[in-house]
C-alpha positions as CSV (number, residue, x, y, z in Angstrom):
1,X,75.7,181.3,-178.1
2,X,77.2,182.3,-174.6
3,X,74.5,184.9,-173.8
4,X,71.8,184.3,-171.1
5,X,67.6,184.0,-172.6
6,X,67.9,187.6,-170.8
7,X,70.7,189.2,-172.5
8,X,69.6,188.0,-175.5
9,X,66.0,189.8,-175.1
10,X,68.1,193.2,-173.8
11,X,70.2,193.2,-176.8
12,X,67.7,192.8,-179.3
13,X,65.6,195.0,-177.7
14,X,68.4,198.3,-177.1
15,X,69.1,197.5,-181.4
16,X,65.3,198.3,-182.1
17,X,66.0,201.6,-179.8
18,X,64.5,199.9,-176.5
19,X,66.7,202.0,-173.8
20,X,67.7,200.8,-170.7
21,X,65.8,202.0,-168.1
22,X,68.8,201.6,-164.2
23,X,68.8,199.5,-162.5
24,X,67.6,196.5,-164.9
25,X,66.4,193.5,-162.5
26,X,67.9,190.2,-163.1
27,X,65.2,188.3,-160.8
28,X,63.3,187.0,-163.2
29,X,60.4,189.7,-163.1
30,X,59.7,191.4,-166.6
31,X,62.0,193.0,-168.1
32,X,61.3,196.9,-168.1
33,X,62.9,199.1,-170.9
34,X,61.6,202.8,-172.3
35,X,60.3,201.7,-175.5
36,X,61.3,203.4,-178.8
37,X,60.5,206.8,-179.6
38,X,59.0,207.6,-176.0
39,X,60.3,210.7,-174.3
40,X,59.7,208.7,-170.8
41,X,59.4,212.2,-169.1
42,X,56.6,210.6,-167.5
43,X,58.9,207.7,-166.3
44,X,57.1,205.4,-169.0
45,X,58.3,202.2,-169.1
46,X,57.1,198.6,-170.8
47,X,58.0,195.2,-170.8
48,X,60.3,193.8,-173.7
49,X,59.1,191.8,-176.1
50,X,59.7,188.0,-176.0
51,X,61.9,187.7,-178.8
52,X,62.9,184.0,-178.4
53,X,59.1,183.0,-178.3
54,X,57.4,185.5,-180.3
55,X,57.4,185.2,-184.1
56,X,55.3,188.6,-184.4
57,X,58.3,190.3,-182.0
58,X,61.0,188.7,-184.1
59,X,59.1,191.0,-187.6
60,X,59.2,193.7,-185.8
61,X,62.7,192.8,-184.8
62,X,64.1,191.9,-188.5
63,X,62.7,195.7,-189.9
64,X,65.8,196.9,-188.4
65,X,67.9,194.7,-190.8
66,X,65.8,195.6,-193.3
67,X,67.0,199.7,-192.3
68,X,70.7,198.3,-192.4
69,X,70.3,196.9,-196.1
70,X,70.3,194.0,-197.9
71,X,73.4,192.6,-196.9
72,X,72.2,192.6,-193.5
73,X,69.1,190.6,-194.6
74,X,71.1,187.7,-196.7
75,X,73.9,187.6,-193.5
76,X,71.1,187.6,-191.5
77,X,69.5,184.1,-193.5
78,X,73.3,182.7,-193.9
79,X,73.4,182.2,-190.0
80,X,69.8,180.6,-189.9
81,X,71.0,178.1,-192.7
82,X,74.0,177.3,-190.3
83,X,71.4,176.1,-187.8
84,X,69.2,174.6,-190.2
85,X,70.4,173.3,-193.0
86,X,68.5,171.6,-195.9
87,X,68.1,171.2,-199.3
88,X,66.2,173.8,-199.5
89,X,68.4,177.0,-198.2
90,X,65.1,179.6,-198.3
91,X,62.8,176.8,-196.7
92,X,64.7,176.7,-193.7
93,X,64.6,180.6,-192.9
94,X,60.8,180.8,-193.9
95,X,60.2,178.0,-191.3
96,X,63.0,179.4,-188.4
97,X,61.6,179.3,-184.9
98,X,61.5,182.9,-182.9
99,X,65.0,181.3,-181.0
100,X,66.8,180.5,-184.3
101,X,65.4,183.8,-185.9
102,X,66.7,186.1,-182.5
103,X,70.4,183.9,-182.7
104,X,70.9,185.0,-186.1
105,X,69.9,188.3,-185.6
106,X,72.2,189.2,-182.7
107,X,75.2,187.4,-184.7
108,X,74.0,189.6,-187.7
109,X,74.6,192.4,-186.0
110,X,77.6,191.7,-183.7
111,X,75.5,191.9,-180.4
112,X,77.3,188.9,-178.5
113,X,79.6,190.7,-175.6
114,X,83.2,190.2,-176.6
């Protein structure tokens, strides 16, 4: 994967309707997005989640496959298993790490810049 720990946490964040909130920092501060469904008229803005280190982000993260169908989920477990591989195909998904779980989710969903 050719994508910085940075543009990987802004990618997955804009597909779970995070918006970009100009100018994002790249200096290693937090980085600020409006979160979904928040109006920001009141120039709200959060932190996004810590995808690559955050199991409980990485759920919340993998109920947008689960809006795109099931082909999204099992495309979404073949690109774990191409990390992981075992005997056991379903084992190594279950036990993915938040890094492995974000990679397969941003090659699920074509998020890698072209």
């Amino acid at each position: 994967m050719n994508m910085t720990d940075e543009q990987m946490r802004i990618a997955i964040a804009e597909a779970c309707g995070w918006r970009p909130y100009k100018p994002i920092t790249h200096d290693g501060r937090p980085l600020l997005m409006i979160p979904p469904k928040m109006s920001n008229k009141e120039g709200w803005l959060e932190a996004i989640p810590d995808y690559l280190n955050d199991l409980n982000a990485m759920h919340e993260a993998e109920k947008v496959l689960t809006e795109k169908g099931v082909n999204a989920w099992w495309a979404y477990v073949a690109h774990i298993n191409r990390n992981n591989p075992t005997p056991f195909r379903a084992e190594s998904a279950v036990h993915a790490t938040a890094r492995q779980r974000a990679e397969a989710f941003i090659k699920t969903l074509n998020l890698e810049p072209k």
